[in-house]
C-alpha positions as a Markdown table, in Angstrom:
| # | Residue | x | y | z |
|---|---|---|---|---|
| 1 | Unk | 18.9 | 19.3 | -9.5 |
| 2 | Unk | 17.4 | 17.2 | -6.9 |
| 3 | Unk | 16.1 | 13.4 | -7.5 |
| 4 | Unk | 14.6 | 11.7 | -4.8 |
| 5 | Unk | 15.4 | 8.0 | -4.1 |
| 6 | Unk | 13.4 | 5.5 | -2.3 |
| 7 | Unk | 13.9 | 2.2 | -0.2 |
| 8 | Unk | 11.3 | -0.3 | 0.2 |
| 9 | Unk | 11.0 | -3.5 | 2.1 |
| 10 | Unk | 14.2 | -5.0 | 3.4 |
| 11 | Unk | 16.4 | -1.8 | 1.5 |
| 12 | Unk | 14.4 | 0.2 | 4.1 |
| 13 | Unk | 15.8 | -1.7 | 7.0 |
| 14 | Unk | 19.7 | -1.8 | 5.7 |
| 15 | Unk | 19.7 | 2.4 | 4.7 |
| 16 | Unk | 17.4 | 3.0 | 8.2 |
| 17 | Unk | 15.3 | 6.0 | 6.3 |
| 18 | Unk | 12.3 | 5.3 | 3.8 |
| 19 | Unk | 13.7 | 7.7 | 1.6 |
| 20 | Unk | 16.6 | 10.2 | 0.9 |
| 21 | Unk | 17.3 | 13.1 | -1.4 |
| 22 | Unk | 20.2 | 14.3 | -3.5 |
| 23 | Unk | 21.2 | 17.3 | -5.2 |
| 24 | Unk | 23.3 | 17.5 | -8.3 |
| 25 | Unk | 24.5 | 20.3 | -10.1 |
| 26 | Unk | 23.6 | 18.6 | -13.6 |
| 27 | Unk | 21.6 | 15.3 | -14.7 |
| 28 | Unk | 23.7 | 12.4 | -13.8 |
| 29 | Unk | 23.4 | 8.7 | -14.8 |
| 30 | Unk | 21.6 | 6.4 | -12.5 |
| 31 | Unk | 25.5 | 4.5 | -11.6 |
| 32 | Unk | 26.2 | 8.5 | -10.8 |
| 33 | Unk | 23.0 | 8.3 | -8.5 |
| 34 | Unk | 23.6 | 5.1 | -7.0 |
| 35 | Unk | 27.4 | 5.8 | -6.3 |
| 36 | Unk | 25.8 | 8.8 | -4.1 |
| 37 | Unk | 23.6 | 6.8 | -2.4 |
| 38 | Unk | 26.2 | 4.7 | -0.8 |
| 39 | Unk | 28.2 | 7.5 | 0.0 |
| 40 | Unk | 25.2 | 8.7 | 2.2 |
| 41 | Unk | 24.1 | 5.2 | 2.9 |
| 42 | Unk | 27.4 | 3.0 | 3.0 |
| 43 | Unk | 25.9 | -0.1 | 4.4 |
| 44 | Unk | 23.9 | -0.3 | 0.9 |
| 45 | Unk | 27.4 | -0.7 | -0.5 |
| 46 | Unk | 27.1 | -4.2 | -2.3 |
| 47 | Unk | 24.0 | -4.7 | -1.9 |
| 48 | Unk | 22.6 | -2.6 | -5.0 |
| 49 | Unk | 25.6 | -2.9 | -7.3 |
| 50 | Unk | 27.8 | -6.6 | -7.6 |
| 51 | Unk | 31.3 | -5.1 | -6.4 |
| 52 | Unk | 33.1 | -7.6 | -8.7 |
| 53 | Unk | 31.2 | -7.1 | -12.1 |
| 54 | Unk | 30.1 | -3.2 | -11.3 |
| 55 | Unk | 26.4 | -4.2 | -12.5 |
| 56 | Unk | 23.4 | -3.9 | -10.4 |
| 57 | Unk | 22.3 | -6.8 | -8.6 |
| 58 | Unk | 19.8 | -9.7 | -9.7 |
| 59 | Unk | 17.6 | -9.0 | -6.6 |
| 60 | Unk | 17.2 | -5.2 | -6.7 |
| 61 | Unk | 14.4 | -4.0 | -8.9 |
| 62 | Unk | 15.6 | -0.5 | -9.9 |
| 63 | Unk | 12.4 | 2.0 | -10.8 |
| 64 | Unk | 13.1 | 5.7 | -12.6 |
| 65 | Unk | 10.1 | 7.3 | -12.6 |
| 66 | Unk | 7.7 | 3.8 | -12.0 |
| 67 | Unk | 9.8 | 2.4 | -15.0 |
| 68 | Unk | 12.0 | -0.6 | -14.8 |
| 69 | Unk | 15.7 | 0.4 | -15.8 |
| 70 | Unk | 15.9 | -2.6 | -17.7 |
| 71 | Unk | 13.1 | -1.1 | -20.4 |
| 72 | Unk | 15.3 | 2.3 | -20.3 |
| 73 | Unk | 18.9 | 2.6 | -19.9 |
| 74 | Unk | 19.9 | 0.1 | -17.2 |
| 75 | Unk | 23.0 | 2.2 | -15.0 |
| 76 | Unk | 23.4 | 4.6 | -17.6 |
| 77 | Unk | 19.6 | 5.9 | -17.5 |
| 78 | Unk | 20.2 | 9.7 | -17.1 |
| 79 | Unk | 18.1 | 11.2 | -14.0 |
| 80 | Unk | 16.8 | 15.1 | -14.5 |
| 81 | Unk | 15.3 | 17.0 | -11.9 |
| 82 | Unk | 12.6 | 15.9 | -9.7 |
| 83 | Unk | 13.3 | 12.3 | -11.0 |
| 84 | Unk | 11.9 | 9.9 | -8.3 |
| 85 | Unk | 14.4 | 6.2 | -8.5 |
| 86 | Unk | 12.9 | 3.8 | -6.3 |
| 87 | Unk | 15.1 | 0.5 | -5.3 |
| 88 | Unk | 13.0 | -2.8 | -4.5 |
| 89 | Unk | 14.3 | -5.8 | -3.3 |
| 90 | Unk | 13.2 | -8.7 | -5.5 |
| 91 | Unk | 12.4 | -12.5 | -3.7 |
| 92 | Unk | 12.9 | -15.6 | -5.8 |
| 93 | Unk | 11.5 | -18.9 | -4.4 |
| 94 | Unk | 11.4 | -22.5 | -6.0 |
């Protein structure tokens, strides 16, 4: 099973590649997914998920398949194959 994860804007600059892909032998949950991801790209590690509370950060917009996790199943979305998950860095101003 392979899913293809994307980085955009500053997440681009902190992994150093646009995009990345991973192979599983079974559908995994998107914490699976994202626990992968900073095995291949450690310097994302903390900066997608909160360490201390385990749940993905305020400022990361998480995208399976264009759709916001937040509409699906947050971390425990299940990706399939060919599943694209796209991780954008969200800016807050005041």
């Amino acid at each position: 099973m392979l899913v293809t994860v994307r980085f955009v804007g500053s997440l681009r600059a902190v992994s150093k590649r646009a995009e990345i892909t991973l192979t599983f032998g079974r559908s995994v949950s998107l914490r699976d997914a994202i626990n992968s991801v900073v095995e291949h790209q450690p310097a994302l590690s903390g900066v997608l998920i909160d360490l201390e509370l385990g749940d993905p950060r305020k400022d990361v917009l998480m995208l399976v398949n264009e759709k916001d996790t937040s509409v699906l199943n947050g971390l425990e979305t299940m990706l399939h194959n060919e599943d694209e998950v796209v991780f954008v860095p969200v800016f807050h101003g005041g």
